[in-house]
Backbone as JSON, one array per atom type, in Angstrom:
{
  "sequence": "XXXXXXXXXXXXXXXXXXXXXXXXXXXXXXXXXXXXXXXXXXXXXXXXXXXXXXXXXXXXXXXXXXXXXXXXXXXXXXXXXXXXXXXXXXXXXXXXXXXXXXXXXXXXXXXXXXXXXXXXXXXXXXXXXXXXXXXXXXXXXXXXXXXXXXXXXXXXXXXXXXXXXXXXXXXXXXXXXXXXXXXXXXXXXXXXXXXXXXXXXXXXXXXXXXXXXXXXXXXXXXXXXXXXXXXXXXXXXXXXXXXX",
  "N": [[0.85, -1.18, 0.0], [0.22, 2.44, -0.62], [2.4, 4.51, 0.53], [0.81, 7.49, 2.6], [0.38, 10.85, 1.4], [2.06, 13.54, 2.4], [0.73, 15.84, 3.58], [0.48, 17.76, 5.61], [2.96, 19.53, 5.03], [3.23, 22.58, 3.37], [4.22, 24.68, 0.89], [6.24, 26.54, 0.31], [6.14, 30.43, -0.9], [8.19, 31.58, -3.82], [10.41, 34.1, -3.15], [12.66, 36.57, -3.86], [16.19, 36.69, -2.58], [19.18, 36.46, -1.2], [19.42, 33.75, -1.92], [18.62, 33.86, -4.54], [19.1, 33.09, -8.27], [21.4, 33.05, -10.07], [22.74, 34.55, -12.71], [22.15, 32.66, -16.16], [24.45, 32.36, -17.6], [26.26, 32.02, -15.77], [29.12, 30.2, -14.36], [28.04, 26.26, -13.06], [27.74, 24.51, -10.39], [27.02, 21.43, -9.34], [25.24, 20.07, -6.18], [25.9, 17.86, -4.6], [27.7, 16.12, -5.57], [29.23, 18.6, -6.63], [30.68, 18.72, -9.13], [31.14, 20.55, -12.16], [28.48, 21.65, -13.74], [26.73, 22.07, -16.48], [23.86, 24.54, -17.89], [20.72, 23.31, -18.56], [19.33, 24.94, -20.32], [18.38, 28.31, -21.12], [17.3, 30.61, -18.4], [15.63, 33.33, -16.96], [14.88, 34.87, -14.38], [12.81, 35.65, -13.42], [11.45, 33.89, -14.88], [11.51, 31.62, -13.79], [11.04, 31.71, -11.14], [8.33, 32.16, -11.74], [7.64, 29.16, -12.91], [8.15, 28.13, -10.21], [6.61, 29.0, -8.77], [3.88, 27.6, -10.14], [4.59, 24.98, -9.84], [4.19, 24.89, -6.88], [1.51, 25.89, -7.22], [0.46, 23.6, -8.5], [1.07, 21.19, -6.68], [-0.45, 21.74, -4.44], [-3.11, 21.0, -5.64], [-3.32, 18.5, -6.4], [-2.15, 17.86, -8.05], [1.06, 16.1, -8.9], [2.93, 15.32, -10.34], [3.18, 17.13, -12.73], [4.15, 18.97, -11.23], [6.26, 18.14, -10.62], [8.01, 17.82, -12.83], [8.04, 20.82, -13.32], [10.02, 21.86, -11.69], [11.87, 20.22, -12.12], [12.5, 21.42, -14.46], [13.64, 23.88, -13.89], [15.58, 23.1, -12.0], [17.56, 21.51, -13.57], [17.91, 23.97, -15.56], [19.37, 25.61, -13.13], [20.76, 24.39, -11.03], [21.84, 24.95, -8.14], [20.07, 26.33, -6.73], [18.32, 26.74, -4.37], [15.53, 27.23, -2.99], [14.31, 25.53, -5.32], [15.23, 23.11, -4.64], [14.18, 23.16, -2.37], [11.09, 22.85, -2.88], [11.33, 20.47, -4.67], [11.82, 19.15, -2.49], [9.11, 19.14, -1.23], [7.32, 17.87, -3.11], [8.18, 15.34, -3.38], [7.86, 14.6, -0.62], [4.92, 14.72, -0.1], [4.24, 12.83, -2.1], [5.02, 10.55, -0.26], [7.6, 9.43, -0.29], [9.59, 9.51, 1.34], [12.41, 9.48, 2.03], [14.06, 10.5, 0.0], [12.53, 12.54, 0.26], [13.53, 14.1, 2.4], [16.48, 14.38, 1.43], [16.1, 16.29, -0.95], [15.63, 18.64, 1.29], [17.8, 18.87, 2.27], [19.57, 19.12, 0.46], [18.63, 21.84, -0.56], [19.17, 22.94, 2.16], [22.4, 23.0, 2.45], [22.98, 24.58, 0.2], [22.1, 26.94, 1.48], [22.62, 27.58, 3.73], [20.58, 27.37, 7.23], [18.41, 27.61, 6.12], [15.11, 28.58, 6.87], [12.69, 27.65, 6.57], [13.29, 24.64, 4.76], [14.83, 23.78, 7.32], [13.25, 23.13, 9.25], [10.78, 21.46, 7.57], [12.54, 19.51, 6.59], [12.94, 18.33, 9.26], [10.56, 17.84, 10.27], [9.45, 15.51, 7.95], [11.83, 13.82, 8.54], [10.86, 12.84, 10.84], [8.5, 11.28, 9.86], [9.57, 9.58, 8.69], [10.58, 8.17, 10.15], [8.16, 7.0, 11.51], [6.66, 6.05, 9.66], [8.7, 3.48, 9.37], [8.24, 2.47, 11.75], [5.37, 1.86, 12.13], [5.11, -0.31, 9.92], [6.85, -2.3, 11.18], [5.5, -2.68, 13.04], [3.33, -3.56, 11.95], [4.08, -6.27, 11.02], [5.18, -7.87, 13.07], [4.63, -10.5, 15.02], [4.17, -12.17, 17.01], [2.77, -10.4, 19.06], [0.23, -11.06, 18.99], [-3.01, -12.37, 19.71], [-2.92, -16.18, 21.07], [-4.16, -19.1, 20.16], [-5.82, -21.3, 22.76], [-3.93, -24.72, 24.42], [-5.15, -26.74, 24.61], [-7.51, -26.19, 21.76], [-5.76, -26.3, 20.27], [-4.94, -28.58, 20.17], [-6.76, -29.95, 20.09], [-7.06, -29.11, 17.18], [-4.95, -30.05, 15.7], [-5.65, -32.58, 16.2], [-7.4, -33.1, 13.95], [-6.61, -32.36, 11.87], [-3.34, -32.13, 11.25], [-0.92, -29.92, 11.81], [-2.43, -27.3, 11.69], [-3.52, -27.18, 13.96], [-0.78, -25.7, 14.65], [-0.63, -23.27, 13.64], [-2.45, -21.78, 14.67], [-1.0, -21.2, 16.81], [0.87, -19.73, 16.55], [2.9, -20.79, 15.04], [3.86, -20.39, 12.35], [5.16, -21.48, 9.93], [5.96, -23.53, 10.75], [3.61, -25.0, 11.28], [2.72, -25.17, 8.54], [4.71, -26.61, 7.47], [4.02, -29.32, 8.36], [1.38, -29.42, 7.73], [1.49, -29.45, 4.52], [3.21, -32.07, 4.66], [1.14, -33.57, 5.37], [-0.77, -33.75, 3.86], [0.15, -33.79, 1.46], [1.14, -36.81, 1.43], [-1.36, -38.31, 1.99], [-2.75, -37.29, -0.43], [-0.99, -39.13, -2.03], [-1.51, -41.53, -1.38], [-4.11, -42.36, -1.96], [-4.0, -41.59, -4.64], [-2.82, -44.34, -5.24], [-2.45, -47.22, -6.88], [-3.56, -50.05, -5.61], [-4.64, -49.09, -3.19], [-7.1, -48.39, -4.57], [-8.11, -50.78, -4.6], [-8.51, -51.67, -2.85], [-10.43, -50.2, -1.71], [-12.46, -50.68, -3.59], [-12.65, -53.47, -2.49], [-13.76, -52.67, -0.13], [-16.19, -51.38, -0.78], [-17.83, -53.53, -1.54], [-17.94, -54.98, 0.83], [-20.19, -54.01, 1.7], [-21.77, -54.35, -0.11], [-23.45, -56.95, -0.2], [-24.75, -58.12, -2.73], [-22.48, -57.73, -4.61], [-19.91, -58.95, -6.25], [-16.44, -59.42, -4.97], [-13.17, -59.09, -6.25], [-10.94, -60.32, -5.14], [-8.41, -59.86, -2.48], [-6.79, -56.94, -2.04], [-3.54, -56.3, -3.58], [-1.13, -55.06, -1.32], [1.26, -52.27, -1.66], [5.23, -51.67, -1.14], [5.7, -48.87, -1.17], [3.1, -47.85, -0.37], [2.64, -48.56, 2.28], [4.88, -46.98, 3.22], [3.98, -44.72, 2.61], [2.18, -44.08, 4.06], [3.03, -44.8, 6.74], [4.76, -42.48, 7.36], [2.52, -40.61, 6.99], [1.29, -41.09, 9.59], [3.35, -40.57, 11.52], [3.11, -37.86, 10.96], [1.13, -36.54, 12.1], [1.13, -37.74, 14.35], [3.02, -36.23, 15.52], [2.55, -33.66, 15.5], [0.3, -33.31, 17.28], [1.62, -34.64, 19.75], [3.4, -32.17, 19.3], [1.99, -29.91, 20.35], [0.81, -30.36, 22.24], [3.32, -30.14, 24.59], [4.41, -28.28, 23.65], [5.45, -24.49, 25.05], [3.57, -22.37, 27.02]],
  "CA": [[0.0, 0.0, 0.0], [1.33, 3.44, -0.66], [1.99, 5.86, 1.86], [-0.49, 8.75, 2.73], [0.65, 12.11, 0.97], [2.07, 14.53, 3.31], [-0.42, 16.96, 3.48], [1.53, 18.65, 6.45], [4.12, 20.23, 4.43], [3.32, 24.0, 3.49], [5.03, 25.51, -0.11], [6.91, 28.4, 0.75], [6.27, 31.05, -2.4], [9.67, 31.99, -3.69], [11.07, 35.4, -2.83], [13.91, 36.99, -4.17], [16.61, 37.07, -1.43], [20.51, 36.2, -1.28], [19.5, 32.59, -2.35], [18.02, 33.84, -5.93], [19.28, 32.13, -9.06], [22.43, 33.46, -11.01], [22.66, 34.49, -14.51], [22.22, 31.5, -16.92], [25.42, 32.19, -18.02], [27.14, 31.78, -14.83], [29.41, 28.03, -14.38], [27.36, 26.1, -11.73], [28.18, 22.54, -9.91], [25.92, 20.2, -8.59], [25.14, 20.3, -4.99], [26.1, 16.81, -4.24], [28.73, 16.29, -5.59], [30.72, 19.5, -6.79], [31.28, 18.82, -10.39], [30.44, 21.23, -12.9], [27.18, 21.59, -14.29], [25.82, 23.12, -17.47], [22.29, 25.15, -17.48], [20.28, 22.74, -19.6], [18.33, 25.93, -21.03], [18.77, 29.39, -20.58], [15.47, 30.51, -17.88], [15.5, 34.42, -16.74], [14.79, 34.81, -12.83], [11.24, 36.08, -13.6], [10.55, 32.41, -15.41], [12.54, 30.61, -12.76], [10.22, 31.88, -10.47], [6.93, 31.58, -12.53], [7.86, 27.79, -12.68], [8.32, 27.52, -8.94], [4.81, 28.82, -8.18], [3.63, 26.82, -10.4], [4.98, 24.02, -8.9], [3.37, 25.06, -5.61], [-0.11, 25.52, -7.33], [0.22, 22.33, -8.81], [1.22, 20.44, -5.68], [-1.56, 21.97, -4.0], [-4.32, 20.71, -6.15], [-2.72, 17.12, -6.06], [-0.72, 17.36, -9.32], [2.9, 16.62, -8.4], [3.63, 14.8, -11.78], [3.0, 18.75, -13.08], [4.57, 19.93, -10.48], [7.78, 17.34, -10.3], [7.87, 18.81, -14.2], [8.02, 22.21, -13.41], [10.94, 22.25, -10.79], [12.96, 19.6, -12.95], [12.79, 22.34, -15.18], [14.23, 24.56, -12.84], [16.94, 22.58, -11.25], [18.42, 21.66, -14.79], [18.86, 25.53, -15.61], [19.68, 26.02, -11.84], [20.89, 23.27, -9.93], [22.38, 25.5, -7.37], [19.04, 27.09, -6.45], [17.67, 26.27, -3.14], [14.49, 27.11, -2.95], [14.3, 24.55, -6.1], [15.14, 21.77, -4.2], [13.11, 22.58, -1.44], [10.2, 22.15, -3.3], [11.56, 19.16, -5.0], [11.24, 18.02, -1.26], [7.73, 18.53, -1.06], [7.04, 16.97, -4.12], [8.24, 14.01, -2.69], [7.38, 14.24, 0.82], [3.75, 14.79, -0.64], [4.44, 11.49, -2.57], [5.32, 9.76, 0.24], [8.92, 9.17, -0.67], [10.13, 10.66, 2.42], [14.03, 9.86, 1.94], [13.98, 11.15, -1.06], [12.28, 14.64, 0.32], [14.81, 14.41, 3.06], [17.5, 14.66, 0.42], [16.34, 17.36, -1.3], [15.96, 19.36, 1.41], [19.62, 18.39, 2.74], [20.7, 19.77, -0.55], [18.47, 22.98, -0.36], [20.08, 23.8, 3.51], [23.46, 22.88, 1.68], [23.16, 25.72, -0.44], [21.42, 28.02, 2.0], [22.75, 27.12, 5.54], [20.24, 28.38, 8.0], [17.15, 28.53, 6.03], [14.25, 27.84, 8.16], [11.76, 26.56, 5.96], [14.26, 23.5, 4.95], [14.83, 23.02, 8.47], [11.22, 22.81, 9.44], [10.38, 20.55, 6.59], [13.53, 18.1, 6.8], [12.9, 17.57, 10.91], [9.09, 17.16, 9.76], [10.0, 14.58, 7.3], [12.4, 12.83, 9.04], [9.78, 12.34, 11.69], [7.37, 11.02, 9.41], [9.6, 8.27, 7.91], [10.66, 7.08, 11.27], [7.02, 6.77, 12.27], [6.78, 5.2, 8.93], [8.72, 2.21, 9.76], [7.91, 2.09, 12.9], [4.39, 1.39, 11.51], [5.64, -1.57, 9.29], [7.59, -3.29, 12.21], [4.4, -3.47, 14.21], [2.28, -4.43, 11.61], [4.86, -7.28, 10.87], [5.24, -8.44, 14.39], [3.5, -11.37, 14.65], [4.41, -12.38, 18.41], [2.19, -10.18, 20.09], [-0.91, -11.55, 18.52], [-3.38, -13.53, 20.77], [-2.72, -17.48, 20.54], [-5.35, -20.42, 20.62], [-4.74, -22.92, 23.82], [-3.65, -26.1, 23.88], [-6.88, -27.04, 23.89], [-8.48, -25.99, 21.09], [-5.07, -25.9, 19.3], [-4.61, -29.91, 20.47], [-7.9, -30.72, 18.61], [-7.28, -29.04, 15.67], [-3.84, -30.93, 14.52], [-5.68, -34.14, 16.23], [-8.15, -33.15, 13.06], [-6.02, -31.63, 10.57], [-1.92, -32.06, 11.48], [-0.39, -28.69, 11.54], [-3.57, -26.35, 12.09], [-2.75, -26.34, 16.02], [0.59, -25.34, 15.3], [-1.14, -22.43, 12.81], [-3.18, -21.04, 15.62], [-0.92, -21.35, 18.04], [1.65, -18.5, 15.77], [4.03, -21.13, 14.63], [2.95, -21.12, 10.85], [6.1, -22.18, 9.33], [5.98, -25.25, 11.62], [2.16, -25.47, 10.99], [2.34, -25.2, 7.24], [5.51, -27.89, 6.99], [2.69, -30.2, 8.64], [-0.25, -29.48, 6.78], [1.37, -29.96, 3.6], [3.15, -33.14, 4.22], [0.03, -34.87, 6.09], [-1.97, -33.38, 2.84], [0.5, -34.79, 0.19], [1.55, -38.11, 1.76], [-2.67, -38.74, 2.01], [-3.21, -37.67, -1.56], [-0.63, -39.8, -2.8], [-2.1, -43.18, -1.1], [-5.43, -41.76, -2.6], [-3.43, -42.71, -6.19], [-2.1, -45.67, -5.55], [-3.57, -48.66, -7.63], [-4.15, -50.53, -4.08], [-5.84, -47.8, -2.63], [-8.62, -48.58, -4.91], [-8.36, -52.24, -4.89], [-9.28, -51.63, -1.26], [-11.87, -49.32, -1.61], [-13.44, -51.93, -4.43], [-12.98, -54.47, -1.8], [-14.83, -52.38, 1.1], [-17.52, -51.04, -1.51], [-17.94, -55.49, -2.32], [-18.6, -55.66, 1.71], [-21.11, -53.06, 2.04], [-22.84, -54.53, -1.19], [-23.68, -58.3, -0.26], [-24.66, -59.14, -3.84], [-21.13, -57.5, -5.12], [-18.79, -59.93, -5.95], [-15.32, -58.66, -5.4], [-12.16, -59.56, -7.44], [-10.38, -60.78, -4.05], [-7.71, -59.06, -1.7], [-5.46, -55.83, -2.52], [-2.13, -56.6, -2.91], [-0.62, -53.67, -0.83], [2.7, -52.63, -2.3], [5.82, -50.83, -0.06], [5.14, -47.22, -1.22], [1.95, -47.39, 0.19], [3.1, -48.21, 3.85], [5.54, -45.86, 3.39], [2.96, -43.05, 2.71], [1.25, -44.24, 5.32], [3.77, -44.14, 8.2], [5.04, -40.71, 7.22], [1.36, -39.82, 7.3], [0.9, -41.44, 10.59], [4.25, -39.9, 12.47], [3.57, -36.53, 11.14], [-0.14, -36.54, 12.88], [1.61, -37.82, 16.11], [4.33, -35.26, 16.05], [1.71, -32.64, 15.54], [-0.36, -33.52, 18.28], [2.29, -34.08, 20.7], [4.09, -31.14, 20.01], [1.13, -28.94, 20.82], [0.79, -30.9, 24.02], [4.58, -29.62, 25.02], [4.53, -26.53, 23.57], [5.02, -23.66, 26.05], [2.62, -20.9, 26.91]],
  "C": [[0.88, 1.22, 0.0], [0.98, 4.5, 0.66], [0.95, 7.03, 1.31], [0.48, 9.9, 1.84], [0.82, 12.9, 2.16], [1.76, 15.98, 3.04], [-0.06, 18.13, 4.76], [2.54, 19.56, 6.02], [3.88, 21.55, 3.54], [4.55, 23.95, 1.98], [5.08, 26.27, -0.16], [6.29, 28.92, -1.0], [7.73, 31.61, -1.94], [9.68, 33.37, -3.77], [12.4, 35.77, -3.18], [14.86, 37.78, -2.81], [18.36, 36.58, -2.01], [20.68, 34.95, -2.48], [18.88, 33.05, -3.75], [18.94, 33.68, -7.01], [19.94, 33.1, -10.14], [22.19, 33.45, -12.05], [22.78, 33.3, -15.15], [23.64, 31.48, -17.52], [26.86, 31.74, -17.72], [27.8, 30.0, -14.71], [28.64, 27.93, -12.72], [27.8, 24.83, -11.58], [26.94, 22.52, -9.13], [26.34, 20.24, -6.89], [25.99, 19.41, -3.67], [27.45, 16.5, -4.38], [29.97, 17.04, -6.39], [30.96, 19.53, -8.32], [30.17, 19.89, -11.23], [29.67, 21.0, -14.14], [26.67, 22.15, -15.41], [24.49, 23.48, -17.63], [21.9, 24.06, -18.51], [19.13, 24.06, -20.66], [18.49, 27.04, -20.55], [17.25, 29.69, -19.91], [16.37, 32.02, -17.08], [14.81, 34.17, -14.97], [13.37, 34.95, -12.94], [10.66, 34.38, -14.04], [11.19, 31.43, -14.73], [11.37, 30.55, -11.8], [8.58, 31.52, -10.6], [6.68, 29.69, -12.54], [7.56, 27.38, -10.99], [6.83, 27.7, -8.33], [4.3, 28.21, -8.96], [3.54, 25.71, -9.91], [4.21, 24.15, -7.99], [1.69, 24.92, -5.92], [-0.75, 23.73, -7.49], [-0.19, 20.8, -8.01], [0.28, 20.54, -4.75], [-2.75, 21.29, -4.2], [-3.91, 19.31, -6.73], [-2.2, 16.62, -7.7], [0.43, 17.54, -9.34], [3.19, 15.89, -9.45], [3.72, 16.32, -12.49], [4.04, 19.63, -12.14], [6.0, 19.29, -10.41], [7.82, 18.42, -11.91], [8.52, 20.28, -14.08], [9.77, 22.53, -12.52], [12.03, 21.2, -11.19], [13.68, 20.56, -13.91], [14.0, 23.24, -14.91], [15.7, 24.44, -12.43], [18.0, 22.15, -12.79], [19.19, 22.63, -15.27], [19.52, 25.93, -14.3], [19.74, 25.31, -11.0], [21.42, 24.04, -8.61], [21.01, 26.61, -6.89], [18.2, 26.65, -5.54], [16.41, 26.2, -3.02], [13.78, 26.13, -3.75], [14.11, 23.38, -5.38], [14.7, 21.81, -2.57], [11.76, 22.15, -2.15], [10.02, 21.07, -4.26], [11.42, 18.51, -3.76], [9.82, 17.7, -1.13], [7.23, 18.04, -1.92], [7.15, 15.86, -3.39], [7.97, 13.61, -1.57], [5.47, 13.83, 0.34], [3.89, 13.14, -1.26], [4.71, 10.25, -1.99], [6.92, 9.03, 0.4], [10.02, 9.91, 0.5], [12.0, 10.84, 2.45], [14.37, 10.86, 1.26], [14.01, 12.98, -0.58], [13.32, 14.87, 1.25], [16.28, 14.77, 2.4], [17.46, 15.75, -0.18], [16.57, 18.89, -0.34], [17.41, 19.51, 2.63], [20.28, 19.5, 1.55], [20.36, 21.44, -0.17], [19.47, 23.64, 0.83], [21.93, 23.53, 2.99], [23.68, 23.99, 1.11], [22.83, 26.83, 0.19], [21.54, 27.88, 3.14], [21.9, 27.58, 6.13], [18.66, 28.66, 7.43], [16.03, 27.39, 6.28], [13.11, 27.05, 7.73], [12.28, 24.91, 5.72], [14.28, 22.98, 5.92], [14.01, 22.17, 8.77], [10.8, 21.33, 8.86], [11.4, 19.18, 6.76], [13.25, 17.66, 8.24], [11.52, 16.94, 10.53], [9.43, 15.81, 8.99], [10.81, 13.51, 8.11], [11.59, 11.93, 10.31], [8.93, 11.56, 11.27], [8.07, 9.6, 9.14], [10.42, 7.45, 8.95], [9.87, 6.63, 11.67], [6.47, 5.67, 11.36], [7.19, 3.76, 8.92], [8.32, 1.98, 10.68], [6.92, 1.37, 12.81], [4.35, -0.23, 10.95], [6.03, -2.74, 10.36], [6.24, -3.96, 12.74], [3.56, -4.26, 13.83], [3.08, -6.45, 11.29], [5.08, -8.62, 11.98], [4.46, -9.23, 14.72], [3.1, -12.29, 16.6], [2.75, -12.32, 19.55], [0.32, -10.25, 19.93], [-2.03, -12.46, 19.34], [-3.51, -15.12, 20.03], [-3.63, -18.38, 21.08], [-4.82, -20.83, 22.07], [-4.54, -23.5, 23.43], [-4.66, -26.97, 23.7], [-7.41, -27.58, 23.03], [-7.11, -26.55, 20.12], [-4.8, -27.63, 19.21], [-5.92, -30.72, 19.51], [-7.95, -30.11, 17.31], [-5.91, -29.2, 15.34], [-4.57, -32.27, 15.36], [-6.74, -34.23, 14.69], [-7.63, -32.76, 11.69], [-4.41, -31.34, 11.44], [-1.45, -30.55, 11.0], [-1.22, -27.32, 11.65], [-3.46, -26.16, 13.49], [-1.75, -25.48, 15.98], [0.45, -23.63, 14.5], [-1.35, -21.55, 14.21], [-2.47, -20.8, 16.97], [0.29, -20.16, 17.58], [2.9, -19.67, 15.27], [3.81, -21.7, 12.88], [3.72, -21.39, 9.82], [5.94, -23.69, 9.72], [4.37, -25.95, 11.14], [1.59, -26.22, 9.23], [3.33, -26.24, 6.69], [4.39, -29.27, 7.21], [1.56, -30.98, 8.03], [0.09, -29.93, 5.6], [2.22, -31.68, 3.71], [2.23, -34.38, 4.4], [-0.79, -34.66, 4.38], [-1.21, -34.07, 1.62], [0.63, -36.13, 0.72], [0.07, -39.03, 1.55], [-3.13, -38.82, 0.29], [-2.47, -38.54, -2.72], [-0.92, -41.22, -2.51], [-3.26, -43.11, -1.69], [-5.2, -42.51, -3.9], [-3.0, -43.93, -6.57], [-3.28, -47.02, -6.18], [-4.04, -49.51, -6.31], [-5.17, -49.8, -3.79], [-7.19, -48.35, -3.39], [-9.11, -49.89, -5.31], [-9.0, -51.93, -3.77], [-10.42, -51.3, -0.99], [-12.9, -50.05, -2.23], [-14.17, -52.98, -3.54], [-14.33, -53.9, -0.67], [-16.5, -52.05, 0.28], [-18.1, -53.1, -1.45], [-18.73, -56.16, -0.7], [-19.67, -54.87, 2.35], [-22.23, -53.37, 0.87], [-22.88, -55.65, -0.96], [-24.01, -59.26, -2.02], [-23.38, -58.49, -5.16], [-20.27, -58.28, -5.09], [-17.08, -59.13, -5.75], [-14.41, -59.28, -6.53], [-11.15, -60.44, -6.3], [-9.35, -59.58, -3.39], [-7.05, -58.08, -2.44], [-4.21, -56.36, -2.28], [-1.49, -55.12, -2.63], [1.14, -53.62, -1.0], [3.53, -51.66, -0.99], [5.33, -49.66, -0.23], [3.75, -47.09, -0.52], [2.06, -47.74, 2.24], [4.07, -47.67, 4.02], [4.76, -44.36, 3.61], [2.66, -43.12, 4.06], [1.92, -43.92, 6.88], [4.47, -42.38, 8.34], [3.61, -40.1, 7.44], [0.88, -39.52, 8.72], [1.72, -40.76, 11.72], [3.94, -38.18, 12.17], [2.11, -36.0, 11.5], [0.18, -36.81, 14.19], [2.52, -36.77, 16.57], [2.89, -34.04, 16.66], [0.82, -32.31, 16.74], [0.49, -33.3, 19.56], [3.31, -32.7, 20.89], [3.53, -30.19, 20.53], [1.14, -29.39, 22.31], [1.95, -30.18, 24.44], [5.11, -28.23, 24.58], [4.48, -25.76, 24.94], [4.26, -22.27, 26.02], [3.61, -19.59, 26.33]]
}
């Protein structure tokens, strides 16, 4: 399931201040790591800006594919433009992608030590995607779940091998169980015996049925059979000895 949209997160409008966005002509490096960058398009401070509210309207009215768009734009001609990659954070915080928004606005306070929106937003964020897992763990946690007794859990592998050990939270152990009591049964089911037998019992439940005479019962089939039979006794007794 995808995370919620962080609907907490506020898009500053951009303001022209220290942090506003050098001549296109200027050499720029990447935030990250330092190497130099070329503008992918020449963009005038006036349409730098026009873009960025944009962005903000966009993100507002729950189009951040429009709005990722707009501030890609942006950061291409102006990778060194803070306010940029703060709202490349909320793009992604909004998206749920919370590392991600944590990153951008790492880069933004990178370029702009000190500025308080960034702050704000990255402690927000980082809050969210610790609460995030946190979430996950618990739902994962399978422990603190309430468990059958022995009981209930003792008559259901004396009825079905491995269904106690289900209910009781051990459903690796439960489900090794279930399927070999369930194959070992449907392969005596196939065996040519098997239905000599069944011929025979149908032959004594019908008095004017003649049969054909006895099954000859081959090894594989008391093989099934004791594997069927030990892994119905395990099952049983290990619920018995299980501890609370």
């Amino acid at each position: 399931m995808a995370p919620a949209p962080n609907d907490d997160i506020s898009v500053e409008p951009v303001s022209g201040d220290s942090s506003a966005p050098s001549d296109a002509s200027s050499p720029l490096s990447n935030p990250d790591t330092g190497s130099a960058v070329e503008p992918a398009a020449p963009l005038s401070r006036v349409a730098i800006e026009q873009k960025l509210t944009a962005a903000g309207v966009n993100l507002r009215r729950g189009r951040a594919d429009e709005a990722r768009r707009d501030v890609d734009e942006v950061l291409a001609a102006q990778p060194r433009y803070a306010p940029a990659h703060e709202i490349l954070g909320d793009v992604e915080a909004h998206l749920g992608r919370y590392a991600e928004a944590c990153a951008a606005y790492r880069a933004a306070l990178k370029l702009e030590p000190g500025r308080p929106t960034a702050e704000l937003k990255l402690g927000r964020t980082a809050l969210r995607a610790t609460e995030a897992m946190g979430g996950f763990q618990t739902l994962s946690e399978t422990r603190g779940a309430p468990r059958a007794g022995k009981g209930v859990a003792g008559f259901a592998s004396a009825v079905l091998p491995g269904l106690g050990q289900i209910m009781r939270g051990a459903y690796v152990k439960g489900a090794v169980m279930l399927g070999v009591y369930c194959l070992s049964n449907f392969l005596i089911l196939c065996l040519p015996e098997t239905k000599d037998m069944l011929r025979d019992v149908s032959g004594l439940l019908a008095p004017n049925h003649s049969s054909g005479g006895g099954a000859q019962i081959g090894g594989l089939f008391w093989f099934l059979s004791f594997v069927s039979t030990i892994d119905w006794l395990y099952a049983v007794i290990d619920v018995a000895l299980a501890k609370d």
